[in-house]
KOLMARVO-288433 format. One line per 4 residues: their letters; for each residue x, z, y of C-alpha. Coordinates in steps of 0.1 Angstrom, whole numbers, m for minus. Each point is the difference from the previous one (the first is absolute). Layout:
N
a = X/Z/Y; ...
This chain:
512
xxxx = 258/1218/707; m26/m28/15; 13/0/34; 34/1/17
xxxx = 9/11/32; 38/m12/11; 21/31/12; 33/m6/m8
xxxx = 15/m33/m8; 35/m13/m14; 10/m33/16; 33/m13/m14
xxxx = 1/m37/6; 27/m29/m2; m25/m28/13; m13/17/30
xxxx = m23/m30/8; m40/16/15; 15/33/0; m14/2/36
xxxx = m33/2/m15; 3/31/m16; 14/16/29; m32/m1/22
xxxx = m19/18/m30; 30/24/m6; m1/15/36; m39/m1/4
xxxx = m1/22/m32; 28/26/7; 12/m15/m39; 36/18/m8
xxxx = 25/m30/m6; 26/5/m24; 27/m28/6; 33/m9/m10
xxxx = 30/m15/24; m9/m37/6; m38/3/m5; 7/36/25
xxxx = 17/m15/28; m24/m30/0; m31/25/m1; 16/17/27
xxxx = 3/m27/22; m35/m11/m6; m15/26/16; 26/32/6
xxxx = m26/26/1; m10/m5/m36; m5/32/m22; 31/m17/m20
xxxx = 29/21/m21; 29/m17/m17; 0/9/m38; 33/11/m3
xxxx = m9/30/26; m34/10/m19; 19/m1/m34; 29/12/10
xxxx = 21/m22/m17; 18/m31/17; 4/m34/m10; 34/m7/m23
xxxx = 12/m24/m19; 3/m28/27; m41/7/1; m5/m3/m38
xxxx = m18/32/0; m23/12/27; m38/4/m14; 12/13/m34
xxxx = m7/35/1; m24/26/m11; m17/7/37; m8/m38/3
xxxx = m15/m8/m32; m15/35/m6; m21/m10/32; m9/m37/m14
xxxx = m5/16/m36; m25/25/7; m36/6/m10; m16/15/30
xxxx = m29/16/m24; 17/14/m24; 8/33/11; 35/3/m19
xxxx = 13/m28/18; m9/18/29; 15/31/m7; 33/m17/m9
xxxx = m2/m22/31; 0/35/21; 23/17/m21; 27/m28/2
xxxx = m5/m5/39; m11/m35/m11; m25/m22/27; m28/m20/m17
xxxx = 1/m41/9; m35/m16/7; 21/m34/7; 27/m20/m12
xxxx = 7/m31/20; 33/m17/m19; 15/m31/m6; 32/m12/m18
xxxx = 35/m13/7; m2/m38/4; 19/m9/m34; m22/m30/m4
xxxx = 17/m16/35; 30/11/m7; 4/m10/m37; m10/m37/15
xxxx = 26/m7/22; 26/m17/m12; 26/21/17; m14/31/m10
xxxx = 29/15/m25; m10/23/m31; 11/29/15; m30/m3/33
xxxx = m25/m9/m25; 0/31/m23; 8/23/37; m37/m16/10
xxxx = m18/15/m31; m18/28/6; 0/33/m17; m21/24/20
xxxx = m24/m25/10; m16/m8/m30; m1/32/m9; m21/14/29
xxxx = m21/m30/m8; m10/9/m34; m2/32/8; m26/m5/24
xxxx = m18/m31/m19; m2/28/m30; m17/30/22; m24/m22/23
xxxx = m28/25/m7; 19/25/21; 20/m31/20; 0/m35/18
xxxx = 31/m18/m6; 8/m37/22; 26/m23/m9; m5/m31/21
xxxx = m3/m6/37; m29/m23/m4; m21/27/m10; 4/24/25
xxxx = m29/m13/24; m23/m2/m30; 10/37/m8; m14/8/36
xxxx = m26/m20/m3; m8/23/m34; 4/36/15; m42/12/3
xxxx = m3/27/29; 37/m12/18; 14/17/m27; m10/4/m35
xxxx = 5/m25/m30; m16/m7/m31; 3/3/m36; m5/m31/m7
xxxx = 21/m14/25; 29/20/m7; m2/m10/m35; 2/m37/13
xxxx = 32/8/18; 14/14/m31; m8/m32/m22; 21/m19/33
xxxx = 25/25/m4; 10/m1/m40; m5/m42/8; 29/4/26
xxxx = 24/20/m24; m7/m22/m29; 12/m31/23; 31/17/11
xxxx = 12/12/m32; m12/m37/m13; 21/m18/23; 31/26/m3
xxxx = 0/m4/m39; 1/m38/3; 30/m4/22; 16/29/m27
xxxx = m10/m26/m28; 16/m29/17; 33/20/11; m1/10/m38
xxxx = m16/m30/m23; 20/7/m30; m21/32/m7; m36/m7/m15
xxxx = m29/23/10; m29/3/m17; m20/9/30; m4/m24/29
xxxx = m8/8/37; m23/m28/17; m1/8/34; m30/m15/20
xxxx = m10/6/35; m35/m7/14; m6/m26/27; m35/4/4
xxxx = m33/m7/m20; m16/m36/m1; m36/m12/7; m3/m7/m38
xxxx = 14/m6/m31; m1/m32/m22; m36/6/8; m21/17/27
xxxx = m13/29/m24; 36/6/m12; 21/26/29; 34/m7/4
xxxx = 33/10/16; 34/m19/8; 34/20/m4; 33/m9/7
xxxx = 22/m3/m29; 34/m8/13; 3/m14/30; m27/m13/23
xxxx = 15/m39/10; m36/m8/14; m15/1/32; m38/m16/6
xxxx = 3/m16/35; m32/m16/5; m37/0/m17; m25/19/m20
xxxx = 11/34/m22; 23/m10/m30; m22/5/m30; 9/14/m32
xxxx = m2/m36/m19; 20/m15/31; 30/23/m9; 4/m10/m37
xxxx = m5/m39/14; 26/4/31; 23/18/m26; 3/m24/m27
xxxx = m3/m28/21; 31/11/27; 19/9/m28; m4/m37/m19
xxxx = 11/m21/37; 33/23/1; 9/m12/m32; 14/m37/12
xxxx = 21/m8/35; m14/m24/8; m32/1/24; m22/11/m27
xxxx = m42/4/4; m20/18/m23; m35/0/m2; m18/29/m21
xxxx = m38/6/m12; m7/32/m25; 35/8/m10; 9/m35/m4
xxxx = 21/m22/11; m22/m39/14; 27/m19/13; 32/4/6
xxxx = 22/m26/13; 38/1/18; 8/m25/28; 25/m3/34
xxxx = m32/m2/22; m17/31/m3; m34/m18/6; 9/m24/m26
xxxx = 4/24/m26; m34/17/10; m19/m34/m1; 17/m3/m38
xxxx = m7/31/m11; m38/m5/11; m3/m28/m14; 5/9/m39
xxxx = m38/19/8; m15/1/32; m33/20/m18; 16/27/m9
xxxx = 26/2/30; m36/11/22; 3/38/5; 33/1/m8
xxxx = 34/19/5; 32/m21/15; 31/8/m3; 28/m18/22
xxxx = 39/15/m8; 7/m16/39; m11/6/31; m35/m20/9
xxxx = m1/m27/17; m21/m20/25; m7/m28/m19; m5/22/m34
xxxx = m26/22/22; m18/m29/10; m7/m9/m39; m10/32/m11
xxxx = m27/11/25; m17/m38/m13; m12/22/m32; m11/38/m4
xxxx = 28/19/m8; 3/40/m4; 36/7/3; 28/m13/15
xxxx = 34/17/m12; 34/m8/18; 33/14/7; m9/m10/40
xxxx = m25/m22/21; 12/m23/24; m21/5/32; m19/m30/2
xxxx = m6/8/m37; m15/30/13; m18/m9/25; m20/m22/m24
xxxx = m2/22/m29; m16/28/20; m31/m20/12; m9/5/m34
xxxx = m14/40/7; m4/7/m35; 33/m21/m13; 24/26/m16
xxxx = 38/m5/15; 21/22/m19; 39/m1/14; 25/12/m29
xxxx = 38/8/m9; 18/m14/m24; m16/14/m33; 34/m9/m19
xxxx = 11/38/0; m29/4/m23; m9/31/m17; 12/m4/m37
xxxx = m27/15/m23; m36/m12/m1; m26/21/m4; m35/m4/m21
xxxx = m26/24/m3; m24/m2/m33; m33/23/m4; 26/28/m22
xxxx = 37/m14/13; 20/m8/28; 26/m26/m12; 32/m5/10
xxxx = 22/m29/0; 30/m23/17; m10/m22/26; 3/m37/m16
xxxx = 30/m12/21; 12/m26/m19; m1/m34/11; 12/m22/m22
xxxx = 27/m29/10; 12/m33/m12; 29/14/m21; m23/24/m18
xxxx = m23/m31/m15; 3/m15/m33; m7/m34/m3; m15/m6/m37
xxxx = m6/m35/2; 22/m30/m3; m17/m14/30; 8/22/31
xxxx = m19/4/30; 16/m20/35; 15/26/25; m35/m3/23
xxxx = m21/8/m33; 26/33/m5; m8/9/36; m35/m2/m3
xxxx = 1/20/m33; 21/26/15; m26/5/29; m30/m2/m24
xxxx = 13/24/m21; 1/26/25; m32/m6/13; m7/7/m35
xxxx = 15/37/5; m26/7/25; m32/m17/m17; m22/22/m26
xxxx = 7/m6/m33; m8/m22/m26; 16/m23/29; 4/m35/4
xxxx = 18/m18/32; 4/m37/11; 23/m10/23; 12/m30/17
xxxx = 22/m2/30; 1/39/7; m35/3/3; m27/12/m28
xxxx = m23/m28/m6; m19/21/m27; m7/34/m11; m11/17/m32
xxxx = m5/38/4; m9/26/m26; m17/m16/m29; 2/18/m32
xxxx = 15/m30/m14; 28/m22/15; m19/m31/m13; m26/9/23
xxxx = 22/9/33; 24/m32/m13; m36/m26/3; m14/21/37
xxxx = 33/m9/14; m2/m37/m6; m37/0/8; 12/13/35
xxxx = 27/m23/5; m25/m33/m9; m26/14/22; 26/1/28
xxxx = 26/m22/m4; m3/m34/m9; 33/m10/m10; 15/28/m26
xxxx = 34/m2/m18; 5/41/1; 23/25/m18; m20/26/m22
xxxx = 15/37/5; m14/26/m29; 6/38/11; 1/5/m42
xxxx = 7/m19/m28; m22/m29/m14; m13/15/m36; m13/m33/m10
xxxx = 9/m38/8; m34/m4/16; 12/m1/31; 26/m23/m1
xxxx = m22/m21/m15; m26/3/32; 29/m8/19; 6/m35/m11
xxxx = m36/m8/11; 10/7/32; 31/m9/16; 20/31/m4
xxxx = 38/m8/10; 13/30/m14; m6/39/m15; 16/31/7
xxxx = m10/32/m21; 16/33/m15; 6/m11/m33; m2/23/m33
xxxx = m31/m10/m16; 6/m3/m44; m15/m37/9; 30/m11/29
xxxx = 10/m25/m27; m36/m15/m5; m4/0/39; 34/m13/11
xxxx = m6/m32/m30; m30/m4/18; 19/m1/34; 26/m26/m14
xxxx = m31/m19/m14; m19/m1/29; 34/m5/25; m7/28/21
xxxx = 36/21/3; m4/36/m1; 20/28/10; m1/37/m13
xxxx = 3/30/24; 10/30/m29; m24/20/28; m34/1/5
xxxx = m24/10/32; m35/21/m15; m17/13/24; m38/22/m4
């Protein structure tokens, strides 16, 4: 069956958003509505001289169960089932009194909304998942050569757009609507099986729902031959108020980058390039801690992602637009702030919420896999460190290493991070040896900073005393690192030899 002409349709909606849309076509077509109460009276008020039924009447059968069951019955999905050129079906269709659907226009019980709010007890939630919706929507996704099936409102004018002749649709496009449709039920059924998990975490599953909605498709991918799409896993806490398109590399950078400046209190900038942290630095004076964080490398800081965990200021604006930046991310703007910001057309201002309510699993795709793992949410804290030296560090010296170290969280492994002050003066990222990242890190610091005298944070253990050894050549005050190497002794005598104090974290930070 190549083409499709709408006679009778089924609209049984909870979100009754564009409905009007259909409406027009319905009446200009003579189509037969089938309809159940809400979706009914709302149809009816639209336009009273609609060709429109209530289901109940046509099937004979009201509503019960406080509305539980209403489209579950043989006349309903008999109609949606139906091959229209297989003469069987046919026969049965007659036979049984049965009416065959050309259109299915359905979509489901908010459960997501509900399930949010914080009020919302256990009892609403499971009332808001639908039975009899998801059903007619498979039902019609599996039969679209004999069916057209819609299941959001924001498709509805692109499904007039589609009908060839005022009224016939294709194959092809029908088949479409079914991929949308089987995407939909997969996303409810996601997001209803993870709020079961959480209400029950002491069962294991060995299947796991990932539910992902799409936001829309980007220009590119990592690179312009590559396509790509953004979804929305969890919840959206972003909003782009100003500039170019968001690109797909500018969403890994805003993500990582937002993520590291809500990890201190105090007024916290982050500046990213590539997945990696530049310059971090924590100040009072939000401008101040920009200019630091700059500072530690101004190279690679062109073309690259900011993240502020306060609102911007005037005086921070006026900084930044002094060097090309791509992305600005902040929980607000003041409006002087952006006033400034905006002159700069292509300048990316992205407002967020607080990301704190994070989603707990990270996800990682591989050419075969899709892995799965906890979020690293640790941050480690003075009482967790082990001091392994006879010499110990002075409180400022613990500060610093305590910041350093989780920059180090956020940095691609093997890492290395130098700090001094609450600001990165040097970093090493992703070497396939931590000698290597341990010597670019002090080769950024002396290219930048004249005076040094900075702590040294690892995000894994030293496996050989080299490093503390390249160390003493340069003025390090003080290491932190994981610990658990089978040569800690050998590198902790070379610690007390050199009088560098070192602590152990018992926790380390890879990240690939």
């Amino acid at each position: 069956m190549t083409k499709l002409t709408i006679k009778r349709a089924l609209v049984s909606v909870s979100n009754k958003t564009n409905l009007h849309l259909l409406v027009g076509f319905f009446k200009k077509n003579n189509v037969h509505v089938l309809s159940t109460g809400g979706t009914f009276v709302h149809l009816k008020k639209l336009d009273p001289n609609l060709n429109l039924e209530q289901i109940s009447k046509y099937t004979g059968f009201n509503e019960i169960l406080d509305g539980r069951v209403k489209t579950l019955n043989p006349l309903i999905h008999g109609g949606i089932l139906a091959k229209k050129n297989d003469k069987t079906h046919l026969q049965q269709l007659k036979k049984n009194k049965i009416l065959p659907i050309d259109l299915v226009v359905v979509n489901l019980y908010p459960f997501e909304t509900v399930s949010k709010r914080k009020t919302a007890t256990e009892k609403e939630c499971i009332e808001n998942i639908d039975i009899g919706g998801p059903t007619m929507i498979r039902a019609a996704a599996k039969n679209f050569e004999n069916i057209a099936i819609l299941t959001q409102p924001n498709n509805y004018r692109e499904f007039l757009d589609q009908l060839e002749n005022n009224n016939e649709l294709t194959l092809k496009y029908r088949k479409y609507l079914a991929s949308l449709a089987f995407e939909t039920t997969s996303y409810y059924e996601g997001i209803i099986s993870n709020w079961f998990n959480k209400k029950s975490s002491h069962f294991c599953s060995n299947q796991t729902a990932i539910p992902i909605k799409k936001i829309s498709n980007l220009r590119y991918g990592e690179n312009p031959h590559q396509n790509a799409t953004v979804y929305e896993f969890g919840q959206n806490s972003m909003t782009k108020i100003s500039g170019k398109d968001i690109s797909f590399n500018n969403i890994c950078d805003l993500e990582i980058a937002m993520e590291l400046s809500e990890q201190f209190d105090l007024p916290a900038c982050v500046i990213l390039k590539h997945g990696n942290p530049c310059g971090v630095a924590l100040h009072k004076n939000q401008d101040k801690a920009y200019s630091k964080a700059l500072t530690c490398d101004p190279i690679s800081a062109f073309g690259g992602v900011i993240a502020l965990n306060k609102p911007v200021t005037r005086n921070t604006s006026r900084l930044i637009v002094k060097t090309f930046t791509e992305v600005i991310i902040a929980p607000d703007f003041s409006s002087e702030a952006l006033e400034i910001l905006s002159s700069k057309k292509n300048l990316i201002l992205v407002k967020y919420k607080s990301s704190k309510r994070n989603i707990s699993k990270y996800i990682k795709s591989t050419r075969n896999f899709l892995l799965i793992q906890d979020r690293d949410e640790k941050i480690v804290k003075k009482n967790d460190l082990q001091f392994v030296t006879k010499l110990k560090p002075k409180k400022s010296d613990i500060d610093d290493m305590l910041f350093a170290f989780i920059v180090c969280k956020f940095v691609n492994s093997n890492a290395i991070v130098l700090a001094k002050n609450l600001t990165t003066l040097g970093i090493g990222v992703g070497q396939t040896n931590r000698l290597e990242s341990a010597k670019l890190s002090i080769k950024n610091m002396k290219k930048n900073f004249k005076k040094v005298g900075a702590v040294m944070a690892s995000d894994g253990f030293f496996p050989f005393p080299d490093i503390v050894e390249l160390c003493s050549n340069s003025k390090i005050s003080a290491i932190i690192q994981p610990g658990g190497s089978i040569q800690d002794k050998k590198v902790i005598e070379e610690a007390e030899k050199q009088k560098i104090p070192m602590a152990f974290t018992k926790t380390r930070h890879f990240k690939h």
